[in-house]
N, C-alpha and C positions, 0 to 999 in steps of 0.2 A: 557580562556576568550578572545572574541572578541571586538572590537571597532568598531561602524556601521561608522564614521567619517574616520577614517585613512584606512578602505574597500573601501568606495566608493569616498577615493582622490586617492586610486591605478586606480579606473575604470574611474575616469574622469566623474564622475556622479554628476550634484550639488544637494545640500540637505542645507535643515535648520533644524538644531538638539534642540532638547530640552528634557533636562535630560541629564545624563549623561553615557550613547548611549553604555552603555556594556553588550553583553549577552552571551550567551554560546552555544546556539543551537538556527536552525533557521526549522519554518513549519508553518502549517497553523494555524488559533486557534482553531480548536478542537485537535487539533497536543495533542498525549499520552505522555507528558514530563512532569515533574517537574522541568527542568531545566529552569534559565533565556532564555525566548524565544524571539527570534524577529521573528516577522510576520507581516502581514498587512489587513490593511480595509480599503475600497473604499467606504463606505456608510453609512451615520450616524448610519442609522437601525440595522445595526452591531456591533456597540460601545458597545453594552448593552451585547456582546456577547467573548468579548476580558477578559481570564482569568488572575488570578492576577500574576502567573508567568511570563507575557509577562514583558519583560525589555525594549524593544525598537518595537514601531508601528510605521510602515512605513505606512503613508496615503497621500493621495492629499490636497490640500490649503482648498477645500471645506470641508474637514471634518476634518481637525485640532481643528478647536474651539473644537469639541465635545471630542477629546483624550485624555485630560489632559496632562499630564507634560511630559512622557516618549513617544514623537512619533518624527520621523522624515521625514519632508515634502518633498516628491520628486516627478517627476511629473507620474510616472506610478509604483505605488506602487509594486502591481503583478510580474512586469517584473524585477525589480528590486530586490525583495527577492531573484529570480532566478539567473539571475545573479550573487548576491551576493555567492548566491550556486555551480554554479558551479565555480564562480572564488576560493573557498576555497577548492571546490574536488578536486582540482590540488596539495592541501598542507596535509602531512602526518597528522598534529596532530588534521585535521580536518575528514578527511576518520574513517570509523571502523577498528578497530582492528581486522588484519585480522584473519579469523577461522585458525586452525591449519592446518595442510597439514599431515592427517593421513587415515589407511585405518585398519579396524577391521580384526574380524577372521571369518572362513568359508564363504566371500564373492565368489558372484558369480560375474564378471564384466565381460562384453565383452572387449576383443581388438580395438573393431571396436567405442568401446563409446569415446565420448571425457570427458573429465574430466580435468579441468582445476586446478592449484595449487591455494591454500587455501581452499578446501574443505575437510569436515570430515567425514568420514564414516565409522556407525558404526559395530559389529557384524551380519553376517546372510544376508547380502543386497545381493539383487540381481541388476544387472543394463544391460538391452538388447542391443543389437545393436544396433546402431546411434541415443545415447541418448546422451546429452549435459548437462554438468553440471557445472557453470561457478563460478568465483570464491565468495568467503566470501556464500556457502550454507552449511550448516549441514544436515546429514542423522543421525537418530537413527537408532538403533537397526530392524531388521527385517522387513525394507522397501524394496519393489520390486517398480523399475521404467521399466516403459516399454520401447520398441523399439520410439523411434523418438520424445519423449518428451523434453523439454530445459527447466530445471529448473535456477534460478539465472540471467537471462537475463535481459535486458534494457526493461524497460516499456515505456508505450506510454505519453508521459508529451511532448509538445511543445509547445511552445508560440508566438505568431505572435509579431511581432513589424514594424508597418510600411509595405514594399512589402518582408518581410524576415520572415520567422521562425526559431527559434531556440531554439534547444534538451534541454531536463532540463537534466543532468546527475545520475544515479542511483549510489547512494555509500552503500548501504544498507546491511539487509542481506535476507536468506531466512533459515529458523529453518523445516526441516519433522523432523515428532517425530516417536517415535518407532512404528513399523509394519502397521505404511501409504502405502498405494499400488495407484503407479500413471499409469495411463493405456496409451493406446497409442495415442502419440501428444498432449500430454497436453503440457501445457507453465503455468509458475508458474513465474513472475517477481519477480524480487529483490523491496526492498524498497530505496524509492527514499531520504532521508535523513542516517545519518551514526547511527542515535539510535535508527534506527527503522528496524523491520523484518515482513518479509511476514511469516507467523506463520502457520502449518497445522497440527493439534492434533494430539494425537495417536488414531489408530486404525482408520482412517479417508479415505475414498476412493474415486478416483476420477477416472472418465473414460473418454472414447477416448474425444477428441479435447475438454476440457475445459480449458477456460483460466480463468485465476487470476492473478489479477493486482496486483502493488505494494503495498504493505501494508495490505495487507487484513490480517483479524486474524480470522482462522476455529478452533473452538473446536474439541474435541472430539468424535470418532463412529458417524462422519458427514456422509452421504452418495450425493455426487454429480452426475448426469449421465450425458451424454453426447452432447456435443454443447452448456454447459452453459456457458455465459460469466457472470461472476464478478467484479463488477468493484472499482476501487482503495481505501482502508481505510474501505472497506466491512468489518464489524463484525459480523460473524457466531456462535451462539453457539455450544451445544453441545448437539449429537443425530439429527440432523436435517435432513432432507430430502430436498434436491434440484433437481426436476423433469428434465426430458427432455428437452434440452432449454431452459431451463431459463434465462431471464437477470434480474439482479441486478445491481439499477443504485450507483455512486460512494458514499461512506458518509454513506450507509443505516446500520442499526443493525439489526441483525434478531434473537430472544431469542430463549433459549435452546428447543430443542423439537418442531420446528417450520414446520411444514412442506409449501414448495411453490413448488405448482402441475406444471404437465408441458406446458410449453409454458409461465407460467403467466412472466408481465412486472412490477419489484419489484420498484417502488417509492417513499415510503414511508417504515418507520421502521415496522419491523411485531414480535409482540408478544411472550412471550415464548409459547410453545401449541398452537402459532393459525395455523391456513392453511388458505395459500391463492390461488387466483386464477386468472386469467384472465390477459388483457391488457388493463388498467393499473389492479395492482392488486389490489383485495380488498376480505374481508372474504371468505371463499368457502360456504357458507350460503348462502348470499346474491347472490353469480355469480349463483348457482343454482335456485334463484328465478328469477333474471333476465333471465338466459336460459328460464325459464318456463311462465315469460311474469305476473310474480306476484305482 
């Protein structure tokens, strides 16, 4: 259990607390935890949107009236969860537990791959040359990673302040599950909090240069092709089809059996069984009537 008061007297950050400012893990609010959460909102229109787990909201002056009892007022809400984050990635009992440091039977691995300590991997894997696999990732059973791929890496999270930016840190994990096949150059990030994992089913495949951001969760017998970018906290069911190129903007949900054709620009959550289409996307019904001038 943390204390958001005696954190942000180590950072020299000032705050007016209200409640009694302890929680256990920190994310956004749609953040997958049941754990006391700390997070923040910048806008009343989002109060309506902060779950019961949260133990401490970090918000601005203007929107404190609307918090209730547990929030604490600092002047750049956003930047400050961050901070607080990575000021606790520096402390062991804040980090994940790291994966084990083991290696299955009948693996194939190259010499030439890097593999970093605390990764697990299971029976039957294959792993090509100048593939990267860095640390806190799990491999099941009967996953092939191809040549030049980097699973478990640093995601893209920055945050300006002022005429500076700076890195949010990944402490996360990344979970392939049995007989995932990742093709060449893909990038698969780690998750950017320590309870959380970048997830990719079994039986799920993914081809040359797709990226996936931090946290996403793919089901199962996904099929991905190549140059789609995903973006962070993406939920993928299971059985789905991701076209050629695809983007998928961050946050979205896509139900089991969903197909989005290729090139479409995914903005909005898409259905289980539906297909979409286009830029932005919307039903594959309606963009073939629009082709057609209907």
């Amino acid at each position: 259990m943390y204390h958001i008061g005696d954190i942000l007297d180590e950072l020299q950050i000032e705050y007016v607390l209200r409640g009694d400012g302890t929680f256990e893990v920190l994310g956004l609010l749609a953040s997958r935890t049941d754990k006391k959460l700390c997070s923040f909102v910048m806008s009343r229109k989002f109060v309506g949107d902060v779950p019961e787990n949260v133990s401490v909201l970090l918000t601005n002056e203007e929107t404190a009236p609307a918090c209730g009892a547990n929030c604490c007022i600092v002047d750049d809400p956003r930047n400050v969860l961050f901070k607080i984050h990575n000021y606790l990635s520096e402390r062991a009992d804040y980090r994940a537990s790291e994966i084990r440091d083991s290696r299955g039977k009948n693996c194939d691995i190259s010499p030439l791959a890097h593999i970093e300590k605390g990764v697990e991997i299971g029976d039957n894997v294959v792993i090509e040359p100048f593939v990267t696999i860095k640390t806190n990732t799990f491999l099941g059973n009967d996953v092939v990673v191809r040549s030049g791929s980097v699973i478990g890496g640093e995601g893209f999270e920055f945050k300006r302040e002022g005429e500076e930016i700076f890195p949010v840190k990944h402490v996360g994990k990344v979970i392939i599950e049995d007989n995932v096949e990742i093709q060449q150059n893909a990038c698969i990030d780690k998750a950017i909090y320590p309870w959380d994992s970048t997830v990719i089913g079994r039986y799920t495949k993914i081809d040359n240069f797709v990226h996936i951001a931090h946290g996403v969760k793919i089901g199962k017998l996904t099929l991905i092709v190549a140059n789609s970018g995903i973006g962070g906290r993406v939920t993928i069911g299971n059985e789905c089809w991701i076209g050629f190129g695809v983007t998928i903007r961050n946050g979205i949900s896509i139900g089991d059996n969903a197909r989005v054709n290729m090139g479409a620009v995914v903005t909005k959550d898409v259905a289980a069984g539906q297909a979409v289409s286009g830029n932005f996307a919307i039903p594959h019904d309606e963009f073939l009537k629009k082709l057609k001038g209907e």
